[in-house]
C-alpha positions in Angstrom: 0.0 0.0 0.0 1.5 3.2 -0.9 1.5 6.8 0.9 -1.1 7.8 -1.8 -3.8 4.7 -1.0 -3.7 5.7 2.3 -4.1 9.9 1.7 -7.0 8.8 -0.4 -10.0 10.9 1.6 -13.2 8.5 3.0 -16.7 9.9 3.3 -16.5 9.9 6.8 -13.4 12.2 7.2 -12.8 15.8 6.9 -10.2 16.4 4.3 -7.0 16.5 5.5 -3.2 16.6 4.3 -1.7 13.2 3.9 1.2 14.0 5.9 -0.7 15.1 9.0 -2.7 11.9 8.7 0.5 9.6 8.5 2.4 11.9 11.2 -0.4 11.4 13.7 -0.5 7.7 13.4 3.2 7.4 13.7 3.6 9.7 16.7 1.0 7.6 18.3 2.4 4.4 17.5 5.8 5.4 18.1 4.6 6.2 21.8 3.1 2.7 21.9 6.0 0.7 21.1 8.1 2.8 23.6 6.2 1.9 26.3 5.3 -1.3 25.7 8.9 -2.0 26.5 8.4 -0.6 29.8 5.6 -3.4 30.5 7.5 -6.5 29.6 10.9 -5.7 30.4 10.2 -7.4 33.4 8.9 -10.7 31.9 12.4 -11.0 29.6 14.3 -10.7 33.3 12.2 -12.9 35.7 10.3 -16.5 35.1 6.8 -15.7 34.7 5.8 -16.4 38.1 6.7 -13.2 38.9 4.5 -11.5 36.7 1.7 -13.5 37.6 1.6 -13.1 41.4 4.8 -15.3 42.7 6.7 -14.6 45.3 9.5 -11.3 44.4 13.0 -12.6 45.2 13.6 -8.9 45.1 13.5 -6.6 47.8 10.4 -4.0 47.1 11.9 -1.3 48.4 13.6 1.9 47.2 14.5 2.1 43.5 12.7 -1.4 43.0 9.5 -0.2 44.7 9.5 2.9 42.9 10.1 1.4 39.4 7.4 -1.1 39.9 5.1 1.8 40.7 6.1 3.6 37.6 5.3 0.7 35.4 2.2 -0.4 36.9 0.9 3.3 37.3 2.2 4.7 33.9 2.4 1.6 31.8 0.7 -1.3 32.6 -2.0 -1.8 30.3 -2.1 1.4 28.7 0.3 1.1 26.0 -0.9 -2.4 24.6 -4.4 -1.0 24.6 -3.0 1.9 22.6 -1.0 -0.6 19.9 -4.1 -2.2 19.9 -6.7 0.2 18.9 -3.6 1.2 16.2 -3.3 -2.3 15.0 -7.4 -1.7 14.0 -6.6 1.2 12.0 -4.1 -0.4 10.2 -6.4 -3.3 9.2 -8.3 -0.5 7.3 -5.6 1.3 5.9 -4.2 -2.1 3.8 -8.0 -3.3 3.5 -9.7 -1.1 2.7 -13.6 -1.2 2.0 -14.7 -5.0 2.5 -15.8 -4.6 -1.2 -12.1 -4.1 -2.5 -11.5 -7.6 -3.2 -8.1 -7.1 -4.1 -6.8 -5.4 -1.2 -8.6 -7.5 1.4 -6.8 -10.3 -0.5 -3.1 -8.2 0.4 -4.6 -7.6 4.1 -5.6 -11.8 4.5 -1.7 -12.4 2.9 -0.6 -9.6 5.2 -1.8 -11.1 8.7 -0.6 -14.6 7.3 2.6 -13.7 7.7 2.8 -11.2 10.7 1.0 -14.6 12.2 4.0 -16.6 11.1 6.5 -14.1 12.4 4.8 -14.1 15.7 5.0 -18.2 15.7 8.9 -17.3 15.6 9.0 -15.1 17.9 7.0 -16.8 20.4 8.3 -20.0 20.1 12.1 -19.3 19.5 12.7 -15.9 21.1 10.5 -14.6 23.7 7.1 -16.1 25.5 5.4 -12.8 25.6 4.8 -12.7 21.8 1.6 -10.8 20.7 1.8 -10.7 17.2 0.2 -13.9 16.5 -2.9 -12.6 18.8 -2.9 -9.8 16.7 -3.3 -12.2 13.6 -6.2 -13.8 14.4 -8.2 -11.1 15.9 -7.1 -9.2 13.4 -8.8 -11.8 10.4 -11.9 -10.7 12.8 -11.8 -7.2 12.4 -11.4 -7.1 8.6 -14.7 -8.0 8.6 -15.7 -5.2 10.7 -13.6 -2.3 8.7 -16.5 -0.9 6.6 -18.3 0.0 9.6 -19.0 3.4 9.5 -17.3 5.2 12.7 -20.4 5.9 14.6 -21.2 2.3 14.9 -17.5 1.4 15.5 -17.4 3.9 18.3 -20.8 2.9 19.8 -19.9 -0.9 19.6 -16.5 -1.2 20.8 -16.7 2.3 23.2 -19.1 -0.1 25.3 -17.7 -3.4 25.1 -14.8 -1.9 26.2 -16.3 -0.1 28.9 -18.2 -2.9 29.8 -14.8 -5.2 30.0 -13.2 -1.6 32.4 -16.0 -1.8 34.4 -15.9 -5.6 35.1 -11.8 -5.4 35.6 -13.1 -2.3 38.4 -15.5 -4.3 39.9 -14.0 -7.1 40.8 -11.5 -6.4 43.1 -14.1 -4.3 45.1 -16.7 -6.7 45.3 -14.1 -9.9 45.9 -13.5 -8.8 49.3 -17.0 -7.9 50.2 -18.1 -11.3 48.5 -15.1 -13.2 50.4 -16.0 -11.5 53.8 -19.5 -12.4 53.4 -18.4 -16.6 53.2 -17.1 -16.3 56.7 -13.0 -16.6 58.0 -12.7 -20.2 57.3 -14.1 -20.0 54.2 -11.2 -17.0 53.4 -8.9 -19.0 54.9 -9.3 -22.2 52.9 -9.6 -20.2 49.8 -5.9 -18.4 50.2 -4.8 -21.7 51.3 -5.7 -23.5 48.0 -3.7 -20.1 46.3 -0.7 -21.5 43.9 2.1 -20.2 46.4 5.4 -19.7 44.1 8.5 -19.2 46.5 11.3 -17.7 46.0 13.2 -20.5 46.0 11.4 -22.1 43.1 11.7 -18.5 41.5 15.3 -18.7 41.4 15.7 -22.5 40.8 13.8 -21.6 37.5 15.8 -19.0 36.9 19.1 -21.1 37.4 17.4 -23.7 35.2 17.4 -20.9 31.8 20.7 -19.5 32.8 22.3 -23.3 32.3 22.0 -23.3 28.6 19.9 -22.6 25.7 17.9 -25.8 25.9 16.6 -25.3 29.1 15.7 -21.7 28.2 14.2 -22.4 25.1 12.1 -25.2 26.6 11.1 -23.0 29.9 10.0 -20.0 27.3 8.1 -22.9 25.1 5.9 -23.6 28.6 5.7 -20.1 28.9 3.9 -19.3 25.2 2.1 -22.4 25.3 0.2 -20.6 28.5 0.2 -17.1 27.1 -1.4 -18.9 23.7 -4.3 -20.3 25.3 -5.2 -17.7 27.7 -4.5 -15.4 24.7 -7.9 -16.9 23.0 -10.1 -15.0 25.7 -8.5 -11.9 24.8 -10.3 -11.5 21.3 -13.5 -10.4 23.2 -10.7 -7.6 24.5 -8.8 -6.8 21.7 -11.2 -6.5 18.9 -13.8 -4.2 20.8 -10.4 -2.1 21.2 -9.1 -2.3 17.2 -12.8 -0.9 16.3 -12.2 1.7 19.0 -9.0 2.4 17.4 -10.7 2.7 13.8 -13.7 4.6 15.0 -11.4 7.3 16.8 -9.3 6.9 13.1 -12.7 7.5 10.9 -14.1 10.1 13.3 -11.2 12.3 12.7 -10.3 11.9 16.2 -7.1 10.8 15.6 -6.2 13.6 13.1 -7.1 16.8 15.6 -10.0 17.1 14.3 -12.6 16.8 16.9 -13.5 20.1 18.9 -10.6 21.4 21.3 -13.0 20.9 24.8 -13.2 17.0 23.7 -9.5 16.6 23.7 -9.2 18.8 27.1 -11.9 16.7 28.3 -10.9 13.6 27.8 -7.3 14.2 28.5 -8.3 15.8 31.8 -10.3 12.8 32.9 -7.8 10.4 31.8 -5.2 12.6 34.2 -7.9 12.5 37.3 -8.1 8.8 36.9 -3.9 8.1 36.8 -3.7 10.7 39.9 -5.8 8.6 41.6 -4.7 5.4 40.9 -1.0 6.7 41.4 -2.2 7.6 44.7 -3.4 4.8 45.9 -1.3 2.6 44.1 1.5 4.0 46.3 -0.6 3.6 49.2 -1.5 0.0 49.0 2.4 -0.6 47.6 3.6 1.0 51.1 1.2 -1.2 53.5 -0.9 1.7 53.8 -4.9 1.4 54.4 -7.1 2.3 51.6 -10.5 3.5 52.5 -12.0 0.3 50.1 -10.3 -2.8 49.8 -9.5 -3.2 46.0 -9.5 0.8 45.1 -6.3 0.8 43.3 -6.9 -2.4 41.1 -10.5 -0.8 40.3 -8.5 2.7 39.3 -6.5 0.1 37.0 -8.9 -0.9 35.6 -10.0 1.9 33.7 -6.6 2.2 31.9 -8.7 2.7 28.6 -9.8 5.9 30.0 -5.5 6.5 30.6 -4.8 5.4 27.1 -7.0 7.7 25.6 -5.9 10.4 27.7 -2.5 10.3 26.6 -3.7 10.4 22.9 -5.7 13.3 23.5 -2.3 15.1 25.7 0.0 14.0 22.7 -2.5 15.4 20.2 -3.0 18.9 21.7 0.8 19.4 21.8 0.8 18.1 18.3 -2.2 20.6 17.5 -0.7 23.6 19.4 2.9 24.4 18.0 4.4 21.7 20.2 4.9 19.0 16.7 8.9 19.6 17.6 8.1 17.6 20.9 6.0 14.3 18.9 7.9 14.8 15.9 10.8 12.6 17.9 7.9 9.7 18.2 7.3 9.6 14.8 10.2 7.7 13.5 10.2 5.0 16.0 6.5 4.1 14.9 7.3 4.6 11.0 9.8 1.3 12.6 7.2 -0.1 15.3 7.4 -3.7 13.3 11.2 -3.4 13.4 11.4 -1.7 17.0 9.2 -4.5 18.7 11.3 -7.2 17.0 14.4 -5.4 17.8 13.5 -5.0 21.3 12.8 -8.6 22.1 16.3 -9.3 20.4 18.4 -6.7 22.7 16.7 -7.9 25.8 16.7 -12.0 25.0 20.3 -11.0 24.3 21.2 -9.2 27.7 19.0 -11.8 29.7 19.5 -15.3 28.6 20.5 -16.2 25.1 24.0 -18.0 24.9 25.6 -15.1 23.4 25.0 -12.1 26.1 25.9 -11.7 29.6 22.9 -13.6 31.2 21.3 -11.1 33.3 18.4 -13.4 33.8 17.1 -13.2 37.4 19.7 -10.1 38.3 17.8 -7.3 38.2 14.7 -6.1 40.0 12.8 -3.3 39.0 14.8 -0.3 39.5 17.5 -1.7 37.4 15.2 -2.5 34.9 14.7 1.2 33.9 18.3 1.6 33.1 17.8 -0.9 30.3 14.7 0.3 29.3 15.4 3.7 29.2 18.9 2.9 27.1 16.9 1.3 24.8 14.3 4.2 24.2 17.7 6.3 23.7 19.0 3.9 20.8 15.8 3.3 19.1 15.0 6.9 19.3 18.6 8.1 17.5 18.3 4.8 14.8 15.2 4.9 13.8 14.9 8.4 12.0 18.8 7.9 11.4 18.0 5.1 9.1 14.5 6.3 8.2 17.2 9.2 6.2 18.4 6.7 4.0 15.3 4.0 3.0 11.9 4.5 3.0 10.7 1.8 6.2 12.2 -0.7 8.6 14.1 -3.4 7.5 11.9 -6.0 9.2 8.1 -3.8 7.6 10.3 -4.5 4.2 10.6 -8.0 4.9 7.5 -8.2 5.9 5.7 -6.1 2.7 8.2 -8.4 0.2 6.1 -11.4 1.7 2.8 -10.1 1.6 3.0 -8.7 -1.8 5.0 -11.4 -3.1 8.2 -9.8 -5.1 10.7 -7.5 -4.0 9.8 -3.8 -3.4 12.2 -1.1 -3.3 13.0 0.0 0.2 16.1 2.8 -0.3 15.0 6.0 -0.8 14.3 8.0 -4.5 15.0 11.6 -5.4 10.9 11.5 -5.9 9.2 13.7 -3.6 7.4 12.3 -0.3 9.7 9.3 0.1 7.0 7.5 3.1 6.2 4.1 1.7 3.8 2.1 3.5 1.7 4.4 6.3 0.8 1.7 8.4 3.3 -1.1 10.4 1.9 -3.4 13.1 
């Protein structure tokens, strides 16, 4: 799909100039893949016990307690929500209308193949995989792109609200519900709790520093699980994608929509990441909160975060402050390449053969050293290479496959020089 398909004006969009269009998307996505690293740096240093509840064979305290509150508060759940409602306007962008045989032919042969580089990335690099998610919730949302954006906007704003509400819910009325059963009910219930210790933390983690084998087959367990429970995220992710298209047809995602929306929204996204910072650090610090569960319901509406931090970005972009998202832009014109690239730096540092094998070494406050080196590097290579071809060397790879012959990738003295709009 070229620059010009994707500048070609739909009914349901004020006009706008190509460039804006594709420098929005790219700003945005380029935030998402940034962050995402945040979120799973975590699950490429520690068995994913951790993650999931296990005991920390970390002290929380200090720099580790306040990293872990940074991710968790900042992060957690708002960046994948983000890449997802992006991966839904993408779907569009190479689809097109559902009646556009051809190109929903190139989008079918597209998600074939981001489907088979998620099988290798899964299975050979890194557990925490998400592109093969993305390709099969992704063959459901083709059928969805022709939806006009009202519809998109009324159907997945309220399954996604309904799914917030449900994730807020729940750790309020858990306790209430628990309290209700009586103590030895509670009691038998935490007893029957998988209980990970650190022991068995750190015998796991021995076990993948010993050789590649045993890493390989530990990460294989661990995206066999990730797989399956990934199949009750569609009900998630697509409601998000047509969220993501609905904002992209609305106009939303161009600055288009009234400046009091944006403040709006951005302002209640802001109240509800106060809060839940708040209390986050309250519950983090032993502290009381005045209803058990508070800070996991605050979670819960990370949506509501998500879309905040769209509406922040695209007010700066809006108001003379491009100079500040303009440094997004060329890490998202690379997301395909910068995800990739990020699972290959931290397999690397953590427990492939070849690096150091930092596996199991650092808690969170260390972890943000990485991370934030890595935002550094992908933030100078990305537009550094950007100035000599015309998209990532991985979204080549990947357009070769789906359009079946080679295309050029290094830049021509022909004006506009963007390629392909849309990556992940």
């Amino acid at each position: 799909m070229t620059a010009a398909d994707a500048a070609q004006p739909q009914p349901v969009l004020a006009p706008v100039a190509p460039k804006d269009r594709i420098f929005n998307l790219d700003m945005l996505r380029g935030w998402a893949i940034l962050g995402i690293l945040a979120v799973n740096a975590m699950a490429f240093a520690w068995p994913m016990s951790v993650e999931m509840g296990g005991a920390k064979p970390f002290a929380m305290e200090g720099a580790n307690l306040i990293g872990h509150w940074v991710t968790d508060v900042f992060f957690a759940d708002k960046f994948r929500t983000l890449f997802t409602m992006l991966f839904g306007v993408s779907i569009f962008l190479v689809g097109g209308e559902r009646a556009d045989e051809a190109r929903g032919k190139l989008l079918r042969r597209r998600l074939f193949w981001l489907g088979v580089f998620g099988l290798i990335h899964g299975v050979a690099f890194w557990f925490g995989d998400i592109l093969l998610h993305y390709a099969y919730a992704g063959l459901l949302m083709m059928l969805l792109r022709s939806w006009p954006a009202r519809r998109l906007l009324w159907v997945g704003g309220l399954f996604t609200a309904l799914w917030a509400v449900i994730a807020s819910a729940g750790p309020v009325l858990g306790p209430m519900v628990m309290a209700s059963m009586g103590p030895e009910f509670k009691a038998q219930f935490e007893a029957n709790q998988p209980n990970v210790t650190p022991a068995e933390v750190m015998a796991t983690v021995e076990l993948v520093r010993s050789g590649y084998i045993p890493a390989m087959t530990e990460n294989l367990k661990g995206w066999a699980m990730i797989q399956f429970f990934s199949l009750f995220l569609i009900p998630i992710s697509v409601p998000l994608m047509m969220l993501g298209l609905g904002l992209f047809k609305s106009g939303y995602l161009f600055g288009r929509s009234p400046v009091w929306i944006y403040v709006l929204v951005a302002a209640l996204g802001a109240a509800n990441l106060a809060l839940f910072g708040y209390y986050a650090w309250i519950e983090l610090n032993g502290g009381t909160l005045p209803l058990e569960g508070l800070e996991s319901a605050l979670g819960g509406a990370a949506p509501l975060i998500t879309l905040g931090y769209v509406s922040m970005l695209i007010l700066l972009t809006r108001f003379g402050l491009r100079m500040v998202t303009a440094v997004l832009a060329p890490v998202g014109r690379m997301a395909f390449t910068n995800y990739l690239t990020q699972t290959l730096i931290m397999t690397t540092l953590f427990y492939m053969p070849w690096g150091p094998h930092w596996y199991g070494t650092m808690g969170p406050g260390a972890l943000w050293g990485v991370v934030g080196a890595i935002w550094v590097a992908q933030l100078i290579w990305s537009p550094l290479w950007l100035s000599v071809f015309q998209m990532g060397p991985l979204e080549w790879v990947w357009r070769c496959l789906t359009y079946g012959r080679l295309v050029a990738i290094r830049k021509t003295a022909a004006p506009g020089g963007r390629a392909d709009p849309v990556a992940i």
